[in-house]
N, C-alpha and C positions, 0 to 999 in steps of 0.2 A: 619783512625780508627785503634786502638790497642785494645788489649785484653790482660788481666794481670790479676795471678791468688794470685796472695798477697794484704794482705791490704796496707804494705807500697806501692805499687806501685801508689793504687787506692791513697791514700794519699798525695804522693808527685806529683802525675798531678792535683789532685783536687788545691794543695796550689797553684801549677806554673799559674792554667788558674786563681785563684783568685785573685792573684797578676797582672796579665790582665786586672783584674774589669770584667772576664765573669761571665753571668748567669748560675746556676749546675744546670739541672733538674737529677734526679733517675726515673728510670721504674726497681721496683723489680719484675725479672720471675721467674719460674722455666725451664726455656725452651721449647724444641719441640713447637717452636712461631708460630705462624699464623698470620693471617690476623687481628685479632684481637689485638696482642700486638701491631702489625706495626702499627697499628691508635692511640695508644698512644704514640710508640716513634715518627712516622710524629707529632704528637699535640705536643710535648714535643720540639722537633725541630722547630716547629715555632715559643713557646713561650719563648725557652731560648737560649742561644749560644752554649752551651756544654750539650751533653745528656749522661748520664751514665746508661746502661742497666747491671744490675746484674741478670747471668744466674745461678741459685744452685738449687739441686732441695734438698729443706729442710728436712731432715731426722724427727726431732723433731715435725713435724706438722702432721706425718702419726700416724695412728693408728695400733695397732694389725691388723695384718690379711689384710690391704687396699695396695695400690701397690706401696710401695713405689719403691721396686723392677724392677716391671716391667713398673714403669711410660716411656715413652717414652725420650729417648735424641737422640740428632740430634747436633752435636754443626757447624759442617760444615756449615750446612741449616739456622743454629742461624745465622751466622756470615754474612751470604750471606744478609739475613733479613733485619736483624742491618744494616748494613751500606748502605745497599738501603733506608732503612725509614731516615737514616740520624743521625744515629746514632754514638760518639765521641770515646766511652769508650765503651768494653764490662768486665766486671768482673767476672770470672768463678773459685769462690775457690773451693779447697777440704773442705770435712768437717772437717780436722784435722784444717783447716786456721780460719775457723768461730767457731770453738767449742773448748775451754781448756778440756779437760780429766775430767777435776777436777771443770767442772764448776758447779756453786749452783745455777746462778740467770737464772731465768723467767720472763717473764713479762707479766702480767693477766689484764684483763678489765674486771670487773664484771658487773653483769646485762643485757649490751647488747649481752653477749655469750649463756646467758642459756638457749635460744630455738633456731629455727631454725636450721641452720647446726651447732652450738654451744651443742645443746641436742645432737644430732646422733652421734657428733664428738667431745666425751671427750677430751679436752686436746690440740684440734685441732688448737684453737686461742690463746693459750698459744705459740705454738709452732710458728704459724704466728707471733704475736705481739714480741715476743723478736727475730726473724731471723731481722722483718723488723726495730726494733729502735736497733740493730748494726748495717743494712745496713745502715741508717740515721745519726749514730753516725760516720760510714767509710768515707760515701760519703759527707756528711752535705753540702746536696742541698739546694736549692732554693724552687724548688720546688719537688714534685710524684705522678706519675702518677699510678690510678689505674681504672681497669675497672668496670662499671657497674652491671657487670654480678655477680659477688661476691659482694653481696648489702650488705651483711653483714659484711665480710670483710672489706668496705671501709667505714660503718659505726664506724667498731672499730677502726679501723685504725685512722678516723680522731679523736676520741676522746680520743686513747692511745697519738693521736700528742698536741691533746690541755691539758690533763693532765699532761702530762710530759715537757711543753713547748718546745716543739722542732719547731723552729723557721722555719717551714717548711708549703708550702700551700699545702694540700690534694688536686688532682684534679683527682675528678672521670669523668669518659668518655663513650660515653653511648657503649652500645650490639653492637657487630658486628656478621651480620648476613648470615647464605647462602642463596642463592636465595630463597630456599623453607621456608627458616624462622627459620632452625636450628641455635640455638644459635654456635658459633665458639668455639672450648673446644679441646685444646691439647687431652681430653682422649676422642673426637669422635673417633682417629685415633683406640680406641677398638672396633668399632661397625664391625661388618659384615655387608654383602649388606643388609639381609632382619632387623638386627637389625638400621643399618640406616635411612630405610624408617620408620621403628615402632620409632624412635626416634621424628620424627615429630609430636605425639603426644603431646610435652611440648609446641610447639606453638601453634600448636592448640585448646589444654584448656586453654591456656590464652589468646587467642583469645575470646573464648567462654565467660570467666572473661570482658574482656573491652565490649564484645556485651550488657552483663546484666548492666552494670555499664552505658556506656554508654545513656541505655534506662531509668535509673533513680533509680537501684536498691538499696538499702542502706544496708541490710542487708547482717555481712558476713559470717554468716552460710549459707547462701542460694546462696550468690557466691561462697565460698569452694565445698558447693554441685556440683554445676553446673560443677565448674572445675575436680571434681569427677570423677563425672559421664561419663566424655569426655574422661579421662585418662584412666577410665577402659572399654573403647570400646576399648582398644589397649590389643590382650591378650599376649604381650611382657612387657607390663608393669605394673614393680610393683611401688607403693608411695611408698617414705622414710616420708615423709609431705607434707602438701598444708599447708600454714598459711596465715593466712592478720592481718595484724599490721599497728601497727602508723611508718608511714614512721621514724621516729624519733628516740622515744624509742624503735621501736622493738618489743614493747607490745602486747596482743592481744587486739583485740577493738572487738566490736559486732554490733556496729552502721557505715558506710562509714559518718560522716561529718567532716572529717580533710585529709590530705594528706597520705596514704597510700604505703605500701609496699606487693604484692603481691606475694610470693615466691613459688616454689617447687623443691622438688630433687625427681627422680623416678629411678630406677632402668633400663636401657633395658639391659636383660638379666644380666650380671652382674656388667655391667659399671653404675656406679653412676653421671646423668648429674642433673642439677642444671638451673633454668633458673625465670626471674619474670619480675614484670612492676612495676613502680610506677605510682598510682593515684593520680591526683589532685583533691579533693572533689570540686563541683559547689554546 
């Protein structure tokens, strides 16, 4: 495994394994990796010959005032990671390598941004969708890998790939979990001991979510309640939102008779985590 922090380098091993006839997978991170990215790069690894992990942590997707600062890096621990999941390639530019001074262009996906973490986080999939179709235009894989857990994310993502035709398969991968059911999230690494356990909260209302669904419940004002009502037995935590939408569009629905997306972001204390399910309407 190598690690190279230019794009000609990612370039000229990308043409040499092509000239091979290898298969390119990409897994774009921002680093401080877990357990959770490792089951994308092991899945990317089974399903291609060469896997290319690009570690940046994107300046242009943070908001006023959110961390970009104090996001965690680790690139040691990245590297140790990578190459045990089986990973070929790590890519770790500066921002000066991804960014001209003088750059104008964006890349927006309208519609499916403007609620969810799209409402809370002006700007925020602007800043996603053009990091990831340069890393697509650098690497121009086969296929990418992304996790579940950013449902939104990999909803825009596959429809900025099928608008833009970039010849690339979207492969989302589902939640990886800790024992107790916390979702895996580089920025658990800000909870404290008692913010930790108050973090258990986000599976637990959604727990609460699949119990009512389960039993037959259709309506989703009175699932949003329910999961409400569960979140604010926890007095560490504050909602950013609860939504349920068409798995699809994103939309909001009122009825459960189609496939669903069930979302939340809540506050513990000041760490903003993010966690959902998706539904299959019976």
């Amino acid at each position: 495994m190598k690690t190279v922090k230019t794009i000609l380098e990612v370039r000229n091993q990308v043409q040499a394994w092509k000239k091979e006839g290898y298969s390119i997978a990409l897994v774009p991170t921002m680093g401080y990796l877990h357990e959770g990215h490792a089951s994308l790069i092991k899945r990317a690894a089974s399903e291609n010959e060469k896997v290319v992990v690009s570690i940046f942590v994107n300046p242009i997707q943070f908001g006023p005032g959110e961390d970009l600062d104090s996001y965690p890096r680790d690139l040691d621990r990245d590297t140790i990671l990578c190459e045990n999941a089986g990973a070929n390639l790590i890519f770790t530019p500066e921002v000066s390598e991804m960014y001209y001074v003088d750059a104008l262009t964006t890349v927006s996906v309208n519609g499916l941004t403007n609620g969810l973490c799209g409402a809370k986080r002006p700007g925020h999939f602007d800043g996603v969708c053009t990091v990831v179709s340069k890393l697509f235009n650098i690497v121009l894989p086969d296929k990418a890998y992304f996790g579940e857990k950013d449902a939104q994310q990999l909803a825009v993502i596959k429809r900025m790939a099928h608008d833009l035709n970039f010849p690339i398969e979207i492969i989302g991968c589902p939640i990886v979990r800790e024992e107790d059911g916390l979702a895996k999230s580089s920025r658990n690494n800000y909870l404290s001991s008692k913010e930790r356990q108050a973090a258990l909260i986000l599976h637990k209302s959604l727990t609460k979510g699949k119990e009512l669904l389960s039993a037959g419940e259709k309506s989703a004002k009175l699932l949003k309640q329910i999961i409400k009502n569960e979140l604010e037995s926890e007095v560490l935590a504050k909602i950013d939102y609860i939504e349920v939408v068409d798995a699809l569009s994103l939309t909001t629905i009122d009825i459960v008779d189609k496939p669903i997306l069930v979302a939340i972001a809540v506050y513990i204390g000041k760490t903003r985590l993010i966690d959902n399910f998706i539904w299959e309407s019976k």
